[in-house]
C-alpha positions in Angstrom: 24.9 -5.1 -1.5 24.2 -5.8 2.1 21.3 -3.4 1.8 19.7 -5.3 -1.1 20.0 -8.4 0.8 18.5 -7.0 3.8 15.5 -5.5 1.9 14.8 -8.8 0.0 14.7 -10.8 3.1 12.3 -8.0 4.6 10.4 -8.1 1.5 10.0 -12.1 1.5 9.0 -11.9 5.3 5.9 -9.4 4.1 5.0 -11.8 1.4 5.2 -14.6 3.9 2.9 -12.5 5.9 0.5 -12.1 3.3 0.2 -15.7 2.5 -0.2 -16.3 6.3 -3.1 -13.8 6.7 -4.8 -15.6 3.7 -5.0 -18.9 4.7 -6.2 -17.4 8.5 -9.3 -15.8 6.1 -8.3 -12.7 7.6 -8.0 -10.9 4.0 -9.8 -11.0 1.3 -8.8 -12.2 -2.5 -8.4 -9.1 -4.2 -6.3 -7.7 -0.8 -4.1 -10.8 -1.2 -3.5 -9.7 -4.8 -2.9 -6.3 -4.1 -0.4 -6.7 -1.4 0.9 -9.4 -3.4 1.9 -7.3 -6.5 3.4 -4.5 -4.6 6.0 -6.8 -2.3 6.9 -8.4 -5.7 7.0 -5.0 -7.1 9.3 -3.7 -4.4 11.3 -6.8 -4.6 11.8 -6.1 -8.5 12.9 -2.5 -8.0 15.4 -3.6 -5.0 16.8 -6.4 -7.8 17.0 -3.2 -10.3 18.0 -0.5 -8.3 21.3 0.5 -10.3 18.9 1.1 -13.7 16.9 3.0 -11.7 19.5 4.8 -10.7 20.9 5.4 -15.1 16.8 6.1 -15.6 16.6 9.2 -13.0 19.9 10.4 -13.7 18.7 10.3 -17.7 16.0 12.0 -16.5 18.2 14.8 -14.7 17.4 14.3 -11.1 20.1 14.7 -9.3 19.0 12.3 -6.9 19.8 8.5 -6.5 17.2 6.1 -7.7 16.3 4.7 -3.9 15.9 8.6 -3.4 13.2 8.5 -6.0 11.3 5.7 -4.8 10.7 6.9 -1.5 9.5 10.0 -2.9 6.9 7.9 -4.9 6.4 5.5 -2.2 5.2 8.5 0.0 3.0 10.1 -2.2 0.9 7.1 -2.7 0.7 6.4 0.6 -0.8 10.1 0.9 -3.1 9.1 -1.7 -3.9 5.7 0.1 -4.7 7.9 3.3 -6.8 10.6 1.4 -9.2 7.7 -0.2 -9.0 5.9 3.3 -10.5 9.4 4.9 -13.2 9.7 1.9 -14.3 6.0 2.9 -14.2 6.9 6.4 -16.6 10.3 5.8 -18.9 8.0 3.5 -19.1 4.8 6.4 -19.5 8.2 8.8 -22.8 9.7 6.8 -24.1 6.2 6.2 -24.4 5.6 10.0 -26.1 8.6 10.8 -28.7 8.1 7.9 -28.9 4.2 9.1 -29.2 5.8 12.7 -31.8 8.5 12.2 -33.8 6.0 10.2 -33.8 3.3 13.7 -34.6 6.5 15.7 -37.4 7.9 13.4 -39.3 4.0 13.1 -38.6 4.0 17.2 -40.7 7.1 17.5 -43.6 6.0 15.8 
């Protein structure tokens, strides 16, 4: 129980957070909303951990339901870092088109 109350306060400090760095402008609208939905989700699968828990063993994990979510929780974070890296490589081969571009009207 103690851990469900820790991770809700944690949880409502990150959404406090988020409505901070909104009214500083320093994220955008559909950031806000995004960041929004998954503390709330988080929050909402800390309130039902114990079904979560009935659901996997259902399903015949044999681990608990926390177990579960971390696993889930660090695969999209993967996922988050592999579509960072392709923005990364596209901002990357813009630059160097935007770059050659300067160089070539600098020549002439």
């Amino acid at each position: 129980m103690l851990q469900r109350i820790l991770a809700l306060i944690i949880i409502v400090f990150f959404i406090s957070r988020v409505f901070w760095q909104k009214r500083k402008k320093q994220i955008q609208v559909n950031e806000f909303v995004f960041w929004l939905v998954f503390w709330a989700l988080a929050g909402i699968l800390v309130l039902f951990l114990k079904q979560i828990d009935k659901f996997v063993s259902y399903l015949g994990f044999s681990a608990s339901g926390i177990d579960i979510l971390l696993y889930l929780g660090i695969a999209i974070l993967f996922y988050f870092i592999f579509r960072l890296r392709l923005k990364l490589a596209k901002i990357e081969k813009d630059i160097t088109v935007i770059v050659r571009n300067i160089a070539l009207k600098d020549e002439k």
